[in-house]
C-alpha positions in Angstrom: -3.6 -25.2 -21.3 -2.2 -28.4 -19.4 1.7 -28.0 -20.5 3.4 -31.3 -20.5 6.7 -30.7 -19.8 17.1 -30.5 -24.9 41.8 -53.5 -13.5 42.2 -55.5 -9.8 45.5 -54.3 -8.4 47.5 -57.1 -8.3 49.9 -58.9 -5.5 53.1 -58.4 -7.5 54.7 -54.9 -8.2 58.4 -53.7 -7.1 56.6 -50.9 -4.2 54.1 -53.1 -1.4 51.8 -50.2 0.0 50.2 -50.4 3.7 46.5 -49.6 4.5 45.7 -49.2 7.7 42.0 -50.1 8.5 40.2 -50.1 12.0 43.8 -51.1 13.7 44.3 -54.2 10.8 47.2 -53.6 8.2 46.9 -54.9 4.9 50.1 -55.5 3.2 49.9 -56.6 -0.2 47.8 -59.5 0.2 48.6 -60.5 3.7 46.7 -59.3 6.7 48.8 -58.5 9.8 46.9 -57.5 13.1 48.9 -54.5 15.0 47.4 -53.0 17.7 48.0 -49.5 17.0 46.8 -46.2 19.2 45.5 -44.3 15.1 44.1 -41.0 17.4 47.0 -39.1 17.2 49.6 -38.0 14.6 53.4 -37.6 14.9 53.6 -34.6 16.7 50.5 -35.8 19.2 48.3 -33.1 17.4 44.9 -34.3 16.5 44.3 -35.4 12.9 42.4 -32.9 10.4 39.2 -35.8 11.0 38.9 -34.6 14.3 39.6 -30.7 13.5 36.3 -28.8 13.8 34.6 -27.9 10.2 34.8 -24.5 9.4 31.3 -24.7 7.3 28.3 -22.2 7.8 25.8 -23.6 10.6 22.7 -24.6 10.3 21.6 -21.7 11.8 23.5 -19.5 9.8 22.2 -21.1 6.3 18.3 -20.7 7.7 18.9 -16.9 8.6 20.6 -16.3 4.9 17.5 -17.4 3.2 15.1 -15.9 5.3 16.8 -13.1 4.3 17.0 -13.5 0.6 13.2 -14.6 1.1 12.5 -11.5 2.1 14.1 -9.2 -0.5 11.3 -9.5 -2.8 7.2 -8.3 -2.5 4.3 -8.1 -4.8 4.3 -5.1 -6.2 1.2 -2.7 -5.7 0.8 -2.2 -9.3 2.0 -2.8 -13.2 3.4 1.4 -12.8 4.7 0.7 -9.3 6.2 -2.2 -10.9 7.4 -0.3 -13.9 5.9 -2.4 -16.1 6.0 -0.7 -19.2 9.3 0.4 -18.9 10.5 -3.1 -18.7 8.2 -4.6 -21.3 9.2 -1.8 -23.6 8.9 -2.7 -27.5 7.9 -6.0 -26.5 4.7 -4.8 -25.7 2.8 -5.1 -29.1 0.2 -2.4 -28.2 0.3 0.1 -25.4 -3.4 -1.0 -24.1 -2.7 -2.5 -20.3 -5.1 -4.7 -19.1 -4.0 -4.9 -15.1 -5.2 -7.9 -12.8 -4.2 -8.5 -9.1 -5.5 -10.2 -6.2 -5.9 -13.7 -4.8 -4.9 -16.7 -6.6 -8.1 -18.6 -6.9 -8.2 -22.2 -5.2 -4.5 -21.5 -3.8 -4.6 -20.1 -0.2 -2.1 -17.3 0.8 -1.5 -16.6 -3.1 -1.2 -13.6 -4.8 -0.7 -12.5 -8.3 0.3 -8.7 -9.9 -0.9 -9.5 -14.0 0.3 -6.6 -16.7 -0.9 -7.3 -19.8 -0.3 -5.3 -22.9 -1.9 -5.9 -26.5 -3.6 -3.5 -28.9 -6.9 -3.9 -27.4 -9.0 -6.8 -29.5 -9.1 -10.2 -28.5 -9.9 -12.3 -31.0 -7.7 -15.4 -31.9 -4.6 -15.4 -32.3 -4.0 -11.7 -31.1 -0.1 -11.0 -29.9 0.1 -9.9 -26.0 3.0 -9.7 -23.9 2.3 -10.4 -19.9 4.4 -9.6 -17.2 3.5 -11.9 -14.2 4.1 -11.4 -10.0 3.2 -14.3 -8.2 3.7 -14.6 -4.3 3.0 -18.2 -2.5 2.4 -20.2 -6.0 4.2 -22.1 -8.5 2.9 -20.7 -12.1 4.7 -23.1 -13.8 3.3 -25.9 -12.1 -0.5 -24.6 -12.5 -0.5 -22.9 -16.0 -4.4 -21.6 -14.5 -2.6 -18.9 -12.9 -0.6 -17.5 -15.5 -3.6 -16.3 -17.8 -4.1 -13.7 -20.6 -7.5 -12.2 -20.0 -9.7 -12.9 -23.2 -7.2 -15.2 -24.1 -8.2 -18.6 -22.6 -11.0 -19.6 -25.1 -8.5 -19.5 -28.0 -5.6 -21.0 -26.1 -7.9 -23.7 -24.8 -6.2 -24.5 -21.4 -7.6 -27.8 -21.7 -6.1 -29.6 -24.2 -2.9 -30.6 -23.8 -0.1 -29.0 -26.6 3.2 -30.2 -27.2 6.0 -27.8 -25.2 9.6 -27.6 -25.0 10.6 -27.3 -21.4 14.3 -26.3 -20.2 15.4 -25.9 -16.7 18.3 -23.6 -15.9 20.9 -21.5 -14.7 22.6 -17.9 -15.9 25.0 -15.7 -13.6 22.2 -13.1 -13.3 19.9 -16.1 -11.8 22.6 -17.0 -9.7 23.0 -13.3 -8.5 19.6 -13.7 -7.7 19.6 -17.1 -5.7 16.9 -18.3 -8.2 16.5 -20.7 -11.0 15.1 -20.5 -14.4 12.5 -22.6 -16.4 11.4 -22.1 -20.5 8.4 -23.4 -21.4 7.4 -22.9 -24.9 4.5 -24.4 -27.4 6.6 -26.6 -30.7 4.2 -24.4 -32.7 5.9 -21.4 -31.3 1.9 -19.6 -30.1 3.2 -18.8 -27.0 6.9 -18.8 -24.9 6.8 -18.5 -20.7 10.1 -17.8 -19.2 9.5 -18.4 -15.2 12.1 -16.8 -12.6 11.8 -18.6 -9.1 13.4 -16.4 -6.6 13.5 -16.8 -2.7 10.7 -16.9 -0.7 8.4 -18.6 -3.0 8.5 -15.8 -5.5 8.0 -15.9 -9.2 8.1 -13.1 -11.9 7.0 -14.5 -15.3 7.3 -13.2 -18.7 4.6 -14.3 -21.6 4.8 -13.8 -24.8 1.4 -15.2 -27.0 1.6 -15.2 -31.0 4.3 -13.3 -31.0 8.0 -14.0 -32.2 10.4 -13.0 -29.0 13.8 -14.4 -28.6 14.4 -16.3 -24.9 17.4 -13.6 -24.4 14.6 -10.9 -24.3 12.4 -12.7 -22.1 15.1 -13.3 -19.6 15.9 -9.3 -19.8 12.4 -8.6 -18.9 11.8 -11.1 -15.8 15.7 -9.6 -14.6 14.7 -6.3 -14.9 11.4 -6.7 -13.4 12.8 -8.6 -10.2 15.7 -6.0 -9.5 12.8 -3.5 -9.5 10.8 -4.9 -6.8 13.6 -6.3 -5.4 13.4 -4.3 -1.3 
């Protein structure tokens, strides 16, 4: 599935105001050149230009996000992950179907799949997937978010009509990351991607079944707190 992403001022007035610019004072409309000495203030202090900007460094900024990069791994399984726990009556079976290894065609990728349904795969069968990526974007390349048995019916190559929303919640903010719902107009399937730091993403999929955006955003929450190091 290829997803395509809701007056002038005037010269006359009672008060005449004075601008001073590069050592030339504009008066109303006149222009008067003074040869003024505009580096220091009253009381020869230096003015709050000149005063040194209290602002993180760049150096400080790169080591907090090479921190919060690190704060998050690929779990070693769905139960490590605690998958089911998260997924809870969401889950519309209790069979697990568990992927993990290399993204294919994306070097340094990983990918921790947990898939629950109740077992068949014909079409339109409901399955909820909790998704671990490491080192790729899964809402970029919908190839790597996949539902095993599920890609004949879902045809990932022809393109379906989505609603896409970008965005931001306190929890995500908590988190440094951002959020982004992608969901089919015919309401088959709803992705809700969490980007965290460090080129992480945990993704929640819900296929042919009818799961509110609030739950989704519980599950990918829940899930990165519990791998969180």
């Amino acid at each position: 599935m290829r997803l395509i992403p809701s007056t002038p001022l005037s010269c006359l007035g009672t008060a005449v105001a004075a601008v001073v610019i590069g050592g030339v004072v504009l008066v109303g409309c006149d222009v008067v050149d003074l040869d003024l000495d505009l580096s220091l203030s009253s009381d020869g202090a230096e003015s709050p230009e000149e005063e040194a900007s209290a602002g993180p460094s760049p150096e400080d900024t790169e080591e907090q996000e090479e921190e919060q990069a690190s704060s998050f791994g690929l779990p070693e399984s769905c139960e490590a992950a605690g998958a089911a726990q998260i997924v809870g009556d969401l889950a519309p079976g209790q069979v697990l179907t568990e992927e993990s290894g290399p993204v294919e065609g994306i070097e340094d990728a990983e990918q921790l799949s947990c898939t629950f349904s109740d077992g068949t795969t014909g079409a339109g069968t409901p399955s909820f997937t909790l998704v671990f990526t490491s080192g790729a974007d899964p809402s970029a390349n919908p190839d790597v978010v996949q539902v095993p048995g599920a890609e004949a019916e879902m045809n990932w190559e022809v393109d379906v009509d989505v609603d896409v929303d970008t965005y931001h919640t306190e929890d995500a903010d908590d988190l440094g990351g951002d959020l982004e719902y992608v969901g089919t107009v015919d309401g088959s399937s709803r992705h809700l991607y969490l980007q965290l730091p460090g080129d992480f993403y945990v993704t929640a999929i819900a296929f042919f079944d009818e799961v509110e955006r609030g739950e989704l955003e519980r599950v990918v929450f829940q899930a990165a707190g519990q791998i969180r190091n």
